[in-house]
VOGU-3710 file (C-alpha; in Angstrom, 3 decimals, decimal comma):
1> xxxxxxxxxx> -56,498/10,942/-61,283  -56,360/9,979/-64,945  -57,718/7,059/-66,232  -55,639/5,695/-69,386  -56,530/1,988/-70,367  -54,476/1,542/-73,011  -51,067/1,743/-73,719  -48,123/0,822/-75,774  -44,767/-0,373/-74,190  -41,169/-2,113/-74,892
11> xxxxxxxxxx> -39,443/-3,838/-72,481  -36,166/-5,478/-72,095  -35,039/-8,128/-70,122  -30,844/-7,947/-68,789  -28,261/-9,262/-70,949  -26,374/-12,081/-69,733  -22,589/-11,085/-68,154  -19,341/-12,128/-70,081  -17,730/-14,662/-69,398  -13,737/-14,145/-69,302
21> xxxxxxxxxx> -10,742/-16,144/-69,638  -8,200/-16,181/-66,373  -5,387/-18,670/-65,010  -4,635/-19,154/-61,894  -1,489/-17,210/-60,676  -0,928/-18,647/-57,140  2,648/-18,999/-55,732  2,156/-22,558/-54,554  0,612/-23,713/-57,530  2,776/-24,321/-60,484
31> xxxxxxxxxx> 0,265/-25,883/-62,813  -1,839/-23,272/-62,532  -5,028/-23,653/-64,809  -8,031/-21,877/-66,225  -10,006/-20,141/-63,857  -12,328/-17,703/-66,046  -15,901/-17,370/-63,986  -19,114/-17,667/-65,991  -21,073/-14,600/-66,259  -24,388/-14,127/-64,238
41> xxxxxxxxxx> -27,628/-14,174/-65,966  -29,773/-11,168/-66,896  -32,416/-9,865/-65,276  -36,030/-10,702/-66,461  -39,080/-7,980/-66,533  -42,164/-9,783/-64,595  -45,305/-8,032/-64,124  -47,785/-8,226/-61,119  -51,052/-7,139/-60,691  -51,352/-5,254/-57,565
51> xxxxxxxxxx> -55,025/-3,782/-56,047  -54,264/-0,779/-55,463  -53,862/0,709/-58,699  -56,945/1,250/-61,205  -55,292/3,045/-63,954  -52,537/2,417/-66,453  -51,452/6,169/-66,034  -47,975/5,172/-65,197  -47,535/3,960/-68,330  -48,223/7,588/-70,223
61> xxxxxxxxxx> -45,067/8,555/-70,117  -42,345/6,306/-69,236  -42,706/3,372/-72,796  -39,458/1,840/-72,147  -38,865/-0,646/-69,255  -35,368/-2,141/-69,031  -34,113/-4,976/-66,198  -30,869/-5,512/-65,165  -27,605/-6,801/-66,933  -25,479/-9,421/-65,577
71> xxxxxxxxxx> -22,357/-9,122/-64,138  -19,532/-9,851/-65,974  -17,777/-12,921/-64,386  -14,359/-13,279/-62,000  -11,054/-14,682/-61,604  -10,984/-17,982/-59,322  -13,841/-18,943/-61,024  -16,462/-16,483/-59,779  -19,969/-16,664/-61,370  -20,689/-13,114/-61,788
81> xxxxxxxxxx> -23,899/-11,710/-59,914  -27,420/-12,019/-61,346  -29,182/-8,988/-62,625  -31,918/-7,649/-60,611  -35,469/-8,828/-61,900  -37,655/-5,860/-63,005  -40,755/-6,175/-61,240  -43,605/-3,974/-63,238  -46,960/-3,599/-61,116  -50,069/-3,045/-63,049
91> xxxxxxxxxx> -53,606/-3,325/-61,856  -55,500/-6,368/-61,646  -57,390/-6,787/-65,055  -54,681/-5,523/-67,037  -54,106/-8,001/-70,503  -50,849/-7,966/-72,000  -51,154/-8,071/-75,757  -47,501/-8,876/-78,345  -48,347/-5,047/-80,305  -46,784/-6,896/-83,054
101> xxxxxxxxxx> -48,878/-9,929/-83,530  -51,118/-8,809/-81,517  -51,453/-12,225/-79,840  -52,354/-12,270/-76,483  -49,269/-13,187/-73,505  -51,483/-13,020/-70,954  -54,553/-11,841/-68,468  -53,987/-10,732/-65,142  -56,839/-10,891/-62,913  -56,127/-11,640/-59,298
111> xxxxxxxxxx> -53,824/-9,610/-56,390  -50,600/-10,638/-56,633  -50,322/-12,780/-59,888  -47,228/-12,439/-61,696  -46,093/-12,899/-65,270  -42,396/-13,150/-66,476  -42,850/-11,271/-69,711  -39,345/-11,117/-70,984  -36,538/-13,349/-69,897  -33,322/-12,599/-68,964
121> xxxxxxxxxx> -30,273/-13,483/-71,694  -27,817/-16,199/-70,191  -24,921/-15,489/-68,634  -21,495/-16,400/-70,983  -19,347/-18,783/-69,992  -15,459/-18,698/-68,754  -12,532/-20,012/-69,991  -12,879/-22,865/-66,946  -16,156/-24,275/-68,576  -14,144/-25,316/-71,759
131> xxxxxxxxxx> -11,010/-27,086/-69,896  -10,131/-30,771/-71,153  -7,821/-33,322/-71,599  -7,145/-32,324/-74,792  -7,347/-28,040/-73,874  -5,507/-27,609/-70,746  -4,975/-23,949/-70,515  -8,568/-22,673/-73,089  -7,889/-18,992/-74,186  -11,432/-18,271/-75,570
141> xxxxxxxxxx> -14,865/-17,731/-72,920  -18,203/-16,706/-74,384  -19,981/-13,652/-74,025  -23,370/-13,358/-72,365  -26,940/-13,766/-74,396  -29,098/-10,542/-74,984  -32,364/-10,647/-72,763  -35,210/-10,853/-74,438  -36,830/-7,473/-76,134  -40,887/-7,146/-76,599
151> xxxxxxxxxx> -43,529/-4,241/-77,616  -46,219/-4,424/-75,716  -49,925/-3,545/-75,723  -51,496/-3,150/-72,096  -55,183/-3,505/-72,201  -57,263/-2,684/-68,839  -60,574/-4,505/-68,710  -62,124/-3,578/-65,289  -62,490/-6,192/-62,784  -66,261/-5,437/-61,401
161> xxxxxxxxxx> -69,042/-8,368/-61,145  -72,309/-5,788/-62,197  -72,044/-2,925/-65,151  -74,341/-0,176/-65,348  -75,071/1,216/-69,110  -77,366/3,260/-70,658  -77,819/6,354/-72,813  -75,741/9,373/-71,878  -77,813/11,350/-68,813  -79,873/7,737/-67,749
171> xxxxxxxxxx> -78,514/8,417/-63,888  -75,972/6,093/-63,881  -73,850/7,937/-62,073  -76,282/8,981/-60,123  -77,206/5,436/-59,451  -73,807/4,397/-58,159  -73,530/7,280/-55,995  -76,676/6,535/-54,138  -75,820/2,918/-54,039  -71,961/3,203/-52,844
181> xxxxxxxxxx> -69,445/5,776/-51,659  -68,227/6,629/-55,406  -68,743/10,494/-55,844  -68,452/10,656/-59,771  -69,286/14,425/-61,748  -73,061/14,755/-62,254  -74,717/17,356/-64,321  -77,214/17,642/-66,461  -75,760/17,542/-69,691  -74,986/14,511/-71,741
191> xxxxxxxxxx> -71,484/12,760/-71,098  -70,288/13,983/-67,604  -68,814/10,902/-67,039  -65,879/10,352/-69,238  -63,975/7,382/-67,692  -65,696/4,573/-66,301  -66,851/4,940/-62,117  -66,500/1,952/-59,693  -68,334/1,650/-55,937  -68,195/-1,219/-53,679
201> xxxxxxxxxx> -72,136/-1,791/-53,009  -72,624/-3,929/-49,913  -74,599/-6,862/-50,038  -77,002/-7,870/-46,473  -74,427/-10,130/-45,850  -71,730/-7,737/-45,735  -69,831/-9,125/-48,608  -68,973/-5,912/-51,063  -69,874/-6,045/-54,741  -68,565/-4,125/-57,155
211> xxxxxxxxxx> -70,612/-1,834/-59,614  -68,783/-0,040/-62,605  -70,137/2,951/-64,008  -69,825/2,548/-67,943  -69,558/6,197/-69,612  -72,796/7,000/-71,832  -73,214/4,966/-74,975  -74,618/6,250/-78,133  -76,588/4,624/-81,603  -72,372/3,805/-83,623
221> xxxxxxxxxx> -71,023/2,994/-80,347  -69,433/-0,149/-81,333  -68,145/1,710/-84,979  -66,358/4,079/-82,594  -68,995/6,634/-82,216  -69,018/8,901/-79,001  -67,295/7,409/-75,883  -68,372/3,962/-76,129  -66,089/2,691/-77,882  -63,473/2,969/-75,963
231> xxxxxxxxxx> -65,345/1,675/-72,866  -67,607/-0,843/-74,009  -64,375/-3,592/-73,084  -64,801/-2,805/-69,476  -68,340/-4,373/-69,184  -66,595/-7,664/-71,037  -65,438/-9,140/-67,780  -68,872/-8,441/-66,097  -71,566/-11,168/-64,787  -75,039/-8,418/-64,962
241> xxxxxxxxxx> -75,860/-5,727/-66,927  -77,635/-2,780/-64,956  -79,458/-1,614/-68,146  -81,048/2,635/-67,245  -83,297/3,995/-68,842  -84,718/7,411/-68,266  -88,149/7,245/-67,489  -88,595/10,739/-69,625  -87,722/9,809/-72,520  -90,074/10,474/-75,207
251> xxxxxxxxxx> -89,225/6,952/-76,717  -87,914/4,429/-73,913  -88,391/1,732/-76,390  -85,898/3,156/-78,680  -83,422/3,737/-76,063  -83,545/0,312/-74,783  -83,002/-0,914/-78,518  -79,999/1,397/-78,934  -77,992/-0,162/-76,262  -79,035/-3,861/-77,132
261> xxxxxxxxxx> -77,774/-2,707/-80,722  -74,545/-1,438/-79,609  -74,266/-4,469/-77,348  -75,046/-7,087/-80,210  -72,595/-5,209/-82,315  -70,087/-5,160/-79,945  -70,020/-8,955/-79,449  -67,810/-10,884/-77,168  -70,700/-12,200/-75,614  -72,450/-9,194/-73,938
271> xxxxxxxxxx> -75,631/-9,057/-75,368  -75,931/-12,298/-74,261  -75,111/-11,479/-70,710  -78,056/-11,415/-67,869  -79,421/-8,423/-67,832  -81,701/-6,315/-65,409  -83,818/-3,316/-66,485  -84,391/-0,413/-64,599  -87,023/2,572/-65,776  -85,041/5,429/-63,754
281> xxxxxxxxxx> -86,351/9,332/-62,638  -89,919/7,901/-62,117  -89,863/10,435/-59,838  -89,470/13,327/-62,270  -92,710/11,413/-64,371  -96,184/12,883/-64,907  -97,549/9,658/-63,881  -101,013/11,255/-65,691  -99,574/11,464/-69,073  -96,865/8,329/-68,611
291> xxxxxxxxxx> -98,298/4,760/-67,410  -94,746/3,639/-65,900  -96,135/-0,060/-65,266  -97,369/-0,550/-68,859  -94,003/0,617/-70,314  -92,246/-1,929/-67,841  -94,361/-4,603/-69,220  -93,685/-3,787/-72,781  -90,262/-4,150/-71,531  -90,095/-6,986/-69,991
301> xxxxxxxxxx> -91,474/-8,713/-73,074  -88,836/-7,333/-74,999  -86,227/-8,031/-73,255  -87,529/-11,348/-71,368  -85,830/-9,346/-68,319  -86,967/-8,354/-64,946  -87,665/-4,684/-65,156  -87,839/-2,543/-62,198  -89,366/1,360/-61,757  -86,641/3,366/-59,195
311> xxxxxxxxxx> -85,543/7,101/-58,832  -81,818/6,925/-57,901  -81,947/10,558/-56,563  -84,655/9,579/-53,746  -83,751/5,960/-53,806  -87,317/4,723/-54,534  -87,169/1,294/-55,633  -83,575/0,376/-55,286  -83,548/-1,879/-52,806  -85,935/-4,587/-54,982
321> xxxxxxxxxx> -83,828/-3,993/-58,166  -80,602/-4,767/-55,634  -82,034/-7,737/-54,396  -82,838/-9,353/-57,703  -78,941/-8,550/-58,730  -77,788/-10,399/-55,362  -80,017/-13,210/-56,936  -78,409/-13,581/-60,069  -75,220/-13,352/-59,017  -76,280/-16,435/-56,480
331> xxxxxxxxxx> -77,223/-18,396/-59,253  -74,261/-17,729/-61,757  -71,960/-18,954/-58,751  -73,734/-21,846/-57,687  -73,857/-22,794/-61,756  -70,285/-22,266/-62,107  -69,868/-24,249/-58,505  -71,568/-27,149/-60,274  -69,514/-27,392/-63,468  -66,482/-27,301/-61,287
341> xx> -67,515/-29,973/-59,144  -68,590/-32,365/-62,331
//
């Protein structure tokens, strides 16, 4: 499947039927008078965010998105029929941006939540609408309003609670295949991973988690260097940063500083974000030439962040590192539990 997360649209909401000028023509009724129906309303485009989607990719090709026109209205004062409401589904982090302004319309971020994005134009009204004392038999109705008309930018923001970055080739997606049932590409070259990976990890409980995969970022990520750029707004919406780093390096320092760069570039917030760090492919160390624990506790007075020594491909260490996750995520909730309540 192909992941596209942005894209530009226009939509258009129904014009509004006509409305027309009749009389009434029965044999019984001599005084016949107006009887010209109002028109029905257009139809309005509505989006809804929907779980089963992950991917804007039906978006690529089809830009314009059109509801449906009102019907014209009747004789014997008959409202004519409503168009049909275009329902757009889109999946659930998707923002909807005005491409003109740019001004944000809106966010939407759980199942099921809808947005009317462009309403329908008004339906006209009939010759019947305008009868009075002083106009007995009206000869003029209205026509119907155009529906609204709006380009459209279509941002998708991943909805997953923990993000794991790093350096291209850190094991992330290593990481969330050994912690979930994703099966991203692995190799051993830099940048296998080109769109971002998500995996449902399961906590003790039971409850499911989800993980995202961030593609590889690189020293410029945040100017638009490598793939970073276009990926670094899918760990915006997450509560932890899984920060790898591979254990070989022959600077881990550096590479720790490169992503808190890009990060602090970035903005929004992220650098600021709780973050874990985890030394990966301790496995693949010459524990001789490399002391692993006195790099983790340069790090962790770096980065005033736990710091954890695993090996995603043999699992060594994971199950710590996932625990202390589970424990910030307990304490973000129960924070966020208190404000609520107060």
């Amino acid at each position: 499947m192909q992941f596209i997360d942005q894209v530009e649209i226009e939509v258009e909401a129904g014009k509004g039927g006509d409305g027309i000028v009749a009389f009434r023509r029965e044999k019984y009724v001599p005084a016949g008078g107006p009887s010209g129906g109002n028109g029905g309303r257009g139809g309005s485009v509505i989006f809804q965010a929907v779980e089963n989607l992950q991917t804007l990719l039906d978006f690529k090709y089809n830009h314009l998105f059109k509801a449906e026109n009102g019907g014209r209205g009747g004789p014997n004062n008959r409202t004519g029929a409503s168009g049909k409401d275009l329902i757009i589904e889109v999946p659930c982090g998707t923002m909807i941006y005005d491409a003109e302004t740019d001004e944000i319309i809106g966010d939407l971020i759980e199942p099921e939540q809808t947005l009317v994005i462009a309403e329908g134009g008004k339906g006209g009204l009939g010759n019947q609408y305008f009868l009075s004392n002083r106009n007995r038999a009206p000869e003029y109705a209205l026509p119907g309003l155009e529906g609204e008309r709006k380009m459209l930018r279509l941002e998708l923001k991943l909805l997953a609670e923990v993000g794991i970055i790093g350096l291209p080739n850190a094991g992330k997606s290593t990481l969330i295949s050994s912690l979930s049932a994703a099966r991203p590409k692995i190799a051993d070259y830099p940048f296998t991973t080109l769109v971002p990976n998500l995996g449902v990890v399961r906590k003790p409980t039971g409850d499911g988690t989800v993980f995202a995969d961030i593609p590889g970022l690189i020293e410029g990520a945040a100017q638009g260097a490598g793939l970073g750029h276009d990926f670094l707004r899918h760990i915006e919406r997450t509560r932890v940063l899984l920060h790898l780093i591979d254990a070989t390096s022959d600077d881990v320092i550096r590479d720790y500083n490169t992503i808190q760069q890009e990060l602090q570039a970035y903005g929004r917030g992220l650098a600021e974000r709780p973050q874990i760090l985890a030394l990966n492919k301790i496995d693949a160390v010459d524990r001789e030439e490399v002391d692993l624990e006195a790099l983790a506790t340069q790090l962790n007075h770096l980065a005033y962040a736990p710091v954890f020594l695993i090996s995603a491909v043999t699992r060594i260490g994971l199950e710590p590192m996932l625990q202390e996750v589970w424990n910030i995520i307990d304490q973000i909730n129960a924070i966020a539990a208190e404000q609520v309540l107060s």
